[in-house]
N, C-alpha and C positions, 0 to 999 in steps of 0.2 A: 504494500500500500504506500509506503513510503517511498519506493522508488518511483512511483507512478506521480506521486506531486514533484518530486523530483525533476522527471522527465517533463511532464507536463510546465512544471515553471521555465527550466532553459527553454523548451520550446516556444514559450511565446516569448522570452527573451530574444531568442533568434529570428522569430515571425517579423518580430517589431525591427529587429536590425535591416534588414532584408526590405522592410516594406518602407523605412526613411532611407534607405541608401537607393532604391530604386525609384521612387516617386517623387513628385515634384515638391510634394507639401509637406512639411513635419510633422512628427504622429506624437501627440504626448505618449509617454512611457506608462502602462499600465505593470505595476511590480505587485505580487500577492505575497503576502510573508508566509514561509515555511512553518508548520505548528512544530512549535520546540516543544511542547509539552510533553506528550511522550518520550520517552527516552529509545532508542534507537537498539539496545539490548535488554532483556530486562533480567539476567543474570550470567555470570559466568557460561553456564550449559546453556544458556539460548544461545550467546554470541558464539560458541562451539558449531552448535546445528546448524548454524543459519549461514554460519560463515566455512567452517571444513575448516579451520583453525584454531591452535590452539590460545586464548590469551596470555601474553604476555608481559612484566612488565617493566617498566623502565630501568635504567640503572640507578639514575639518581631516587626514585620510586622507591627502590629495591634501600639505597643509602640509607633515604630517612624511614627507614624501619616499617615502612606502609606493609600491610598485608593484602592479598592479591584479592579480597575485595575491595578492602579501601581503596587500592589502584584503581580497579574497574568502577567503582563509582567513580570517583575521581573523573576519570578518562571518559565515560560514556552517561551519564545521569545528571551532570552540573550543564 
C-alpha cells in the first residue's frame, strides 16, 4: 500500500514536470504529503518478511549500547 502512494506521488511529480516543460502555460505544483503515520515496519520479523533481510545495526548504534530494538525503533518508527 505504501508503495503505491509512493509511486502514485512521483508520478504526478513527473506528470507535472512533463506537462510545464512541454506546454506553453505554467501548471501550479499540486504536492500530496506522504502519511508518516504508520511506520513503514512494525517489528523486527515484519521488516524480515517483507524485506528477505536481515536487520541490522549500526556501528555507532551498536557503540552507545542500543539494543537491536531500540535501533529499529530508532531507525524505522521516529
Amino acid at each position: 500500500m505504501e508503495n503505491k502512494k509512493t509511486f502514485d506521488f512521483f508520478t504526478s511529480l513527473i506528470d507535472q514536470a512533463f506537462n510545464k516543460a512541454f506546454s506553453g502555460e505554467p501548471e501550479e505544483p499540486v504536492v500530496e504529503e506522504l502519511e508518516t503515520d504508520q511506520p513503514l515496519y512494525e517489528s523486527i520479523e515484519d521488516y524480515t518478511a517483507k524485506t528477505g533481510k536481515r536487520f541490522r545495526m549500526t556501528k555507532t548504534q551498536k557503540e552507545l549500547g542500543m539494543t537491536r530494538e531500540e535501533a529499529f525503533t530508532l531507525q524505522f518508527k521516529n
